[in-house]
C-alpha positions as CSV (number, residue, x, y, z in Angstrom):
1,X,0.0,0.0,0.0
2,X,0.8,3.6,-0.5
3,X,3.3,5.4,1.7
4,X,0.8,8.3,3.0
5,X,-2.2,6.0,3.0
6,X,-3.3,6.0,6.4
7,X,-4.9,3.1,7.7
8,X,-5.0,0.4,10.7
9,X,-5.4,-3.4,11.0
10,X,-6.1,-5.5,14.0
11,X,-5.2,-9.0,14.2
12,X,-5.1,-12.1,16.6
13,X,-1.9,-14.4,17.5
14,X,-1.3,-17.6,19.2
15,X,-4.5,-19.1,19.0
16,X,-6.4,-15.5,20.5
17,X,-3.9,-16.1,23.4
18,X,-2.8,-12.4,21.7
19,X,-4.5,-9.3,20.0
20,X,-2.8,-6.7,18.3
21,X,-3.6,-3.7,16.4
22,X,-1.0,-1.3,13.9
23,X,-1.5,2.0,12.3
24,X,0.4,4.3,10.4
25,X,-1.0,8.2,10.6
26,X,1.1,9.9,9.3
27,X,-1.5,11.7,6.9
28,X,-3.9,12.8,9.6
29,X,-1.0,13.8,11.7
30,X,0.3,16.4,9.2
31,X,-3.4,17.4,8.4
32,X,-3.9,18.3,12.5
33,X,-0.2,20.1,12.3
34,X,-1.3,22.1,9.6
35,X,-4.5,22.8,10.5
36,X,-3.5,23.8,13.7
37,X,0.4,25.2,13.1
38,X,1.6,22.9,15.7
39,X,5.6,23.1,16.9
40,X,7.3,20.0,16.7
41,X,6.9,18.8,20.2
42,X,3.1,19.9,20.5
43,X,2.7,17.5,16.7
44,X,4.7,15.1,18.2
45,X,2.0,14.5,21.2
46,X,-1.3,14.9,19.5
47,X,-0.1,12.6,16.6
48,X,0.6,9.4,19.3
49,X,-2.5,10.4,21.2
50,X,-4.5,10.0,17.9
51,X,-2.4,7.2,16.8
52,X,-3.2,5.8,20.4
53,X,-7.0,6.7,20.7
54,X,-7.4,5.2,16.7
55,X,-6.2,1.8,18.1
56,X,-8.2,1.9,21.3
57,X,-11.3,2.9,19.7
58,X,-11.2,0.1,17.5
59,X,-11.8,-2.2,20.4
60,X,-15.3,-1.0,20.7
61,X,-18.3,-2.8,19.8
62,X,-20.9,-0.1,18.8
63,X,-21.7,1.7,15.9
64,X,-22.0,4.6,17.7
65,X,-19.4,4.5,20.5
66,X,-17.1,7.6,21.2
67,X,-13.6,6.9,23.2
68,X,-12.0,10.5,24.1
69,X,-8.6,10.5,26.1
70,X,-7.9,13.5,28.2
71,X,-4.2,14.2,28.9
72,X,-3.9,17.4,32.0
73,X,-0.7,17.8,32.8
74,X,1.4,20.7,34.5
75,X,3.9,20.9,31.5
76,X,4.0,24.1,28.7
77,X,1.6,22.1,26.2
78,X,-1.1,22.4,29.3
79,X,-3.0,19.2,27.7
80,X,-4.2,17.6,25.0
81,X,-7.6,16.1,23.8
82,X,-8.4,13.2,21.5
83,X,-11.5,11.5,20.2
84,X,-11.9,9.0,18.1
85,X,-14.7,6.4,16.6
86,X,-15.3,2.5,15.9
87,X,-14.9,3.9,12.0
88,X,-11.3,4.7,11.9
89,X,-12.4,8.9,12.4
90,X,-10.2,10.8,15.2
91,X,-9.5,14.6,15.9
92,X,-7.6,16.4,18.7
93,X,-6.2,19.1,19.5
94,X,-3.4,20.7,21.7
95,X,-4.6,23.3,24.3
96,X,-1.3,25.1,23.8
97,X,0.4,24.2,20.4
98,X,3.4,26.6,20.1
99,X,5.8,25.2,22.8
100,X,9.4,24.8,21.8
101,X,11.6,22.6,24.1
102,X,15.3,21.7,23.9
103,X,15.8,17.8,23.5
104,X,15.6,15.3,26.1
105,X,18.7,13.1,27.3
106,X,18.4,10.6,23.9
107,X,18.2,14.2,21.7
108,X,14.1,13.4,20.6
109,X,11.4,15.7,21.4
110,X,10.7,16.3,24.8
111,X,7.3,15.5,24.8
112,X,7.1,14.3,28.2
113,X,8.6,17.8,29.1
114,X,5.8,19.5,27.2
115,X,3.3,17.3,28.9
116,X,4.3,17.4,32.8
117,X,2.6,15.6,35.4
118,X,-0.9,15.3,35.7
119,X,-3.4,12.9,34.7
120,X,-4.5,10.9,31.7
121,X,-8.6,10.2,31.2
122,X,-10.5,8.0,29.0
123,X,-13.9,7.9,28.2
124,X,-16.1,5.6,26.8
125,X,-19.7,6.8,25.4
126,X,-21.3,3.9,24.8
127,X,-24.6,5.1,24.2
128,X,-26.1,4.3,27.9
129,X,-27.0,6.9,30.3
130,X,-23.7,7.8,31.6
131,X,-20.0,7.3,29.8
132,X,-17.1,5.1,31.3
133,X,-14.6,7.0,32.7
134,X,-11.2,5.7,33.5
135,X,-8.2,8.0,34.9
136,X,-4.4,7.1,36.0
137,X,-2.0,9.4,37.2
138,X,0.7,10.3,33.9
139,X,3.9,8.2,34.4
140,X,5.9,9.6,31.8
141,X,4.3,11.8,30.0
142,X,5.5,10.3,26.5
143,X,2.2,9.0,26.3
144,X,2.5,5.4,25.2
145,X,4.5,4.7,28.5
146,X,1.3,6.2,29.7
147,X,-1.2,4.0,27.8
148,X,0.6,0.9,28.6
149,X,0.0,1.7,32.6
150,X,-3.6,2.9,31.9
151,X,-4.5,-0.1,30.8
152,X,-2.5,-2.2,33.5
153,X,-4.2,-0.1,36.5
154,X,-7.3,1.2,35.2
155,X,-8.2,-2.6,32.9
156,X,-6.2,-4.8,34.4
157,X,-5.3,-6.0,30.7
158,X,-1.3,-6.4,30.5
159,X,-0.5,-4.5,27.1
160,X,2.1,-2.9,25.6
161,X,1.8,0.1,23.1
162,X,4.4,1.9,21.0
163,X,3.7,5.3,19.3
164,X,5.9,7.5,17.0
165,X,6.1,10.5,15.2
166,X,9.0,11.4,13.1
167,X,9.3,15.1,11.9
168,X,10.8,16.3,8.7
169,X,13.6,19.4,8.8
170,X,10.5,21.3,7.4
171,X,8.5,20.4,10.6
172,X,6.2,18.6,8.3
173,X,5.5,15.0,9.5
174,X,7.4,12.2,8.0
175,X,6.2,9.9,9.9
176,X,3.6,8.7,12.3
177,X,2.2,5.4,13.5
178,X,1.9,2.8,16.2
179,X,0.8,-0.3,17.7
180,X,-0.8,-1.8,21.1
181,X,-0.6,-5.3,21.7
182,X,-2.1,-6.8,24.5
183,X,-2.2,-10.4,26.6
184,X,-5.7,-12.3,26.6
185,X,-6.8,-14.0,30.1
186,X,-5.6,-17.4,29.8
187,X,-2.6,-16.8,27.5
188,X,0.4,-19.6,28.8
189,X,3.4,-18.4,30.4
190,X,5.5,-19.5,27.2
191,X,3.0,-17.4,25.3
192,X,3.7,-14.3,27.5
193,X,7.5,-15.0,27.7
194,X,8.5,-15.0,24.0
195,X,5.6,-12.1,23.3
196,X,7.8,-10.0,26.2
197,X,11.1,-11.0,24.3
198,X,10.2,-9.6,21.2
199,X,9.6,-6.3,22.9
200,X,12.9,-6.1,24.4
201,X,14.6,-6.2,21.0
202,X,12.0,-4.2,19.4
203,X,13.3,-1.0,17.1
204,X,11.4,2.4,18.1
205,X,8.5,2.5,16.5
206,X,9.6,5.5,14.1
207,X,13.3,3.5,13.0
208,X,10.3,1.0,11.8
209,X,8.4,3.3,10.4
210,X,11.4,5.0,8.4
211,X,12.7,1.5,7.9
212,X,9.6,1.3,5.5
213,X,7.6,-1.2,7.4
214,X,3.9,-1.1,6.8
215,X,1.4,-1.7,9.9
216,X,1.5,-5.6,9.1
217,X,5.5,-5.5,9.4
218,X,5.0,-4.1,12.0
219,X,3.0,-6.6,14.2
220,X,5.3,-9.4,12.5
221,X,8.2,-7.8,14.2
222,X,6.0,-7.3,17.6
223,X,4.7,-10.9,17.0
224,X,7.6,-12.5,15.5
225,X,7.5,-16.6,16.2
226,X,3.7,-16.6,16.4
227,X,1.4,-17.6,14.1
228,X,-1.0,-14.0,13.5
229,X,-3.7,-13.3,11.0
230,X,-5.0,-10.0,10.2
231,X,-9.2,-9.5,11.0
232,X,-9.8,-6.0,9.7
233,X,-8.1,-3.5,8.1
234,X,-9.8,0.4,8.5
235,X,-8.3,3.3,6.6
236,X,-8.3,5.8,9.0
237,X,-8.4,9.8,8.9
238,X,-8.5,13.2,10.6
239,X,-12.6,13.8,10.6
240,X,-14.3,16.5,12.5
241,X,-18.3,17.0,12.4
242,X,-18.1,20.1,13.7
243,X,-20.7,22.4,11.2
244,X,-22.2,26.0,11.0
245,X,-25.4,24.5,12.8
246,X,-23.6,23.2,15.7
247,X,-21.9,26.5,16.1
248,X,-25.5,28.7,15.7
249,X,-26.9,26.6,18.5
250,X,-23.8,27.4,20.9
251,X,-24.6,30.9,20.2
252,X,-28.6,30.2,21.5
253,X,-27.1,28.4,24.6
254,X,-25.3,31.6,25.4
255,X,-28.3,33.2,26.0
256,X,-30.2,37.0,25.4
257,X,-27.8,39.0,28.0
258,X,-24.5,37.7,26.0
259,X,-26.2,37.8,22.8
260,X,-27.3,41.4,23.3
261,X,-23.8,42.4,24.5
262,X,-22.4,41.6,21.1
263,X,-24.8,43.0,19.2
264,X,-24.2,46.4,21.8
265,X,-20.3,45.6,20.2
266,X,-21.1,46.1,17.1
267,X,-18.7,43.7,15.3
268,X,-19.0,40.5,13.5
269,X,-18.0,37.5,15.1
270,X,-15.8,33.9,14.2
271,X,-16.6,31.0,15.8
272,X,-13.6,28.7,15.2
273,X,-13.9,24.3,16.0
274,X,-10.6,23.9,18.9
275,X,-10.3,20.2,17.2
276,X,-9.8,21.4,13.3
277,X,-9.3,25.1,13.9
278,X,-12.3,25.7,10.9
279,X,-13.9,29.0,11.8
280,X,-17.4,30.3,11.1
281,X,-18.1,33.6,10.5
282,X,-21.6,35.4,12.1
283,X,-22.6,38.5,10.9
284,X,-24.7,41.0,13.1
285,X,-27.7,40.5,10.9
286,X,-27.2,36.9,11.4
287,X,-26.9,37.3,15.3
288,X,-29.8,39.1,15.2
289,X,-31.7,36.1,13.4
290,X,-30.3,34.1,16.1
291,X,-31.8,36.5,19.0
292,X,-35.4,34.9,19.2
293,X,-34.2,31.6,19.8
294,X,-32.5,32.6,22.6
295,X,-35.6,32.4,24.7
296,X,-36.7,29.3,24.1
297,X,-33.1,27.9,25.2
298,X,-33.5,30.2,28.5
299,X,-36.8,28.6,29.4
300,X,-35.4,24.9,28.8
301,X,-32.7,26.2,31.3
302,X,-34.5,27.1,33.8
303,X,-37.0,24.2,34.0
């Protein structure tokens, strides 16, 4: 397959003893970087948190189900948000995407700099009254480190997951990818063994990446002595349904008082989407049209 074509396959080893999942992102990495003019270190974070959430979020069941990971941390980049769907759609965004950091102590990005300490949160919307909600304490901050442990504490699912983003001299993305694999209950204690081998002598997940390996290569190196077949293959992409509706009925829910102090303003407004950065512009005469509804929106409020 193509290079740039984005896309992600799960698969199942040593007789479902083993599940594993690959993606390369690299496409919908460099979309959010451009979309968003990201520095290095804040691309480097929000493509493995996508690359991370894509993988996860292909582990649920529904239609309709929503994952969202929530990285708060005390670092410069001041968090990060992610969501992603069962179709292979993610977005995300950076809270603050212009931080510039000197390398760490192996000369990459110091993305766990960026991040700081703080918390990482996943949510599941499964479609019943109220979401899942998991939450670990940030271990690293490089964020698969992070991932690994949330699923060891928060799961209790012994995994491992390795993310990557390799940046050009440009700062466009030249690479961008990952994979989580992860011990089923039962597996045999030769089973977990080898499978914790492999890891060990394991290349980074960008040297693979760069080495030309596809997301398949990729799990035969992570799965190398076991007998694996591929169940699904999703493209993947950077999808946001954020729309010019969505963003009129966010004016409504601000309400006649805030409404009526723009208008008293006297300028136009945007509305911009914080996960694709698209912004929609409102007119006064438009914000005018809005007004009325406004008081329907304060009565559902109140009741």
């Amino acid at each position: 397959m193509d290079k740039y074509y984005d896309y992600l396959i799960r698969a199942t080893a040593a007789d479902a003893q083993i599940r594993a999942f690959a993606v390369t992102s690299r496409n919908l990495t460099e979309f959010a970087r451009a979309a968003h003019n990201t520095s290095p270190i804040a691309t480097a974070a929000l493509g493995r948190l996508m690359s991370g959430a894509l993988m996860m979020a292909d582990m649920l069941k529904n239609d309709k189900d929503m994952l969202t990971i929530q990285i708060s941390g005390d670092g410069p980049l001041q968090g990060l948000t992610v969501t992603a769907d069962s179709h292979g759609g993610v977005k995300g965004y950076v809270k603050n995407p212009n931080v510039i950091l000197p390398p760490n102590d192996q000369g990459h990005l110091n993305v766990g700099g960026g991040v700081g300490r703080g918390t990482l949160t996943v949510i599941r919307d499964l479609g019943l009254k109220d979401p899942y909600v998991g939450q670990i304490a940030l271990h690293s901050g490089e964020i698969a480190d992070d991932l690994t442990y949330y699923y060891a504490e928060s799961e209790q699912i012994p995994s491992s997951v390795g993310l990557g983003v390799l940046m050009s001299k440009d700062n466009t993305v030249r690479q961008a990818g990952g994979f989580v694999v992860q011990i089923m209950p039962g597996a045999s204690e030769e089973t977990i063994q080898k499978l914790e081998e492999n890891l060990l002598l394991l290349n980074s997940v960008t040297v693979m990446l760069e080495d030309g390996l596809s997301p398949r290569q990729i799990l035969e190196q992570v799965l190398k002595g076991f007998d694996f077949t591929v169940t699904e293959t999703t493209p993947v992409a950077f999808r946001c349904n954020c729309s010019r509706d969505r963003c009129e009925r966010g004016l409504v829910l601000l309400g006649t008082e805030e409404i009526d102090a723009i208008l008293a303003d006297g300028q136009d407004i945007d509305m911009t989407c914080q996960f694709c950065n698209k912004a929609y512009h409102f007119t006064l005469d438009d914000i005018r049209k809005i007004r009325p509804r406004t008081f329907g929106a304060q009565k559902e409020g109140e009741a």
